[in-house]
C-alpha positions as CSV (number, residue, x, y, z in Angstrom):
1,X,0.0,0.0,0.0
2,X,3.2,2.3,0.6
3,X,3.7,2.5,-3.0
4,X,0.3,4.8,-3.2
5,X,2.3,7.6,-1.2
6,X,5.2,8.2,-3.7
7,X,5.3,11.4,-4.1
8,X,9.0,12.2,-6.1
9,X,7.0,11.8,-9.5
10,X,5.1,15.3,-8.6
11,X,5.6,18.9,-9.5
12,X,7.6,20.4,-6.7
13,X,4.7,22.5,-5.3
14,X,2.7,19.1,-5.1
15,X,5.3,17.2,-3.3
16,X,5.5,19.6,-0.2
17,X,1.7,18.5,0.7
18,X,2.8,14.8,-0.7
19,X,5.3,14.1,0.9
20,X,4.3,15.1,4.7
21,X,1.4,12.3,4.1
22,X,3.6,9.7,2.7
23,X,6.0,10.2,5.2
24,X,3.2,10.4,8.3
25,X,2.5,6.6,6.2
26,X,5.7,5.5,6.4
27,X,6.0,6.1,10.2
28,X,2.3,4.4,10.9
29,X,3.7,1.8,8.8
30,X,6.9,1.6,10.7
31,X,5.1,2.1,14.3
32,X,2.2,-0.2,14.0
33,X,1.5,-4.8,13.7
34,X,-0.2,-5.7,10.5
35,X,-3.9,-5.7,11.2
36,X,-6.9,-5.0,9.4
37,X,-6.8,-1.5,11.3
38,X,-3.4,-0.8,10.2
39,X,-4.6,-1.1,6.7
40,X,-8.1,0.6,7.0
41,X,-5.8,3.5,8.3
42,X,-3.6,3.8,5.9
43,X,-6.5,3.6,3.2
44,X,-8.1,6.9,4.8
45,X,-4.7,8.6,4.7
46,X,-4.2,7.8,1.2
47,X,-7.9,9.1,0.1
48,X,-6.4,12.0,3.0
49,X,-3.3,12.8,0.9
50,X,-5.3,12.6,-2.3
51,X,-7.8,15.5,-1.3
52,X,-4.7,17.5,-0.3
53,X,-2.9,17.3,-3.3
54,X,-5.9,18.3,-4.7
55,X,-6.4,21.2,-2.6
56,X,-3.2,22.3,-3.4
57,X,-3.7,22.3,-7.2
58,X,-7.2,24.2,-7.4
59,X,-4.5,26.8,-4.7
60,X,-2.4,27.1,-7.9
61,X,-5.1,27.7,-10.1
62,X,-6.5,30.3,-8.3
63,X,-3.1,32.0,-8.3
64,X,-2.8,32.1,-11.9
């Protein structure tokens, strides 16, 4: 599931946001057994990260 929070592929303003989440992931990952919790968790961060990273893009839009 960690392979959902790469984030070096983004543009550099999308990686800031990104990145925080995938490395929050890494650390839950890291910290907490295998468990059907564990993974439900991880499942909300990654729809979590995805809303930021889109936050962050309608951000730049309005900037332009």
């Amino acid at each position: 599931m960690l392979k959902w929070f790469a984030w070096a592929h983004l543009p550099p303003h999308l990686q800031v946001v990104s990145r925080a989440v995938g490395d929050l992931a890494e650390k839950m990952d890291a910290a907490l057994p295998e468990s059907a919790e564990k993974t439900a968790g991880l499942r909300k961060l990654l729809e979590a990260k995805d809303c930021f990273v889109r936050a962050q893009i309608e951000s730049a839009e309005g900037d332009t």
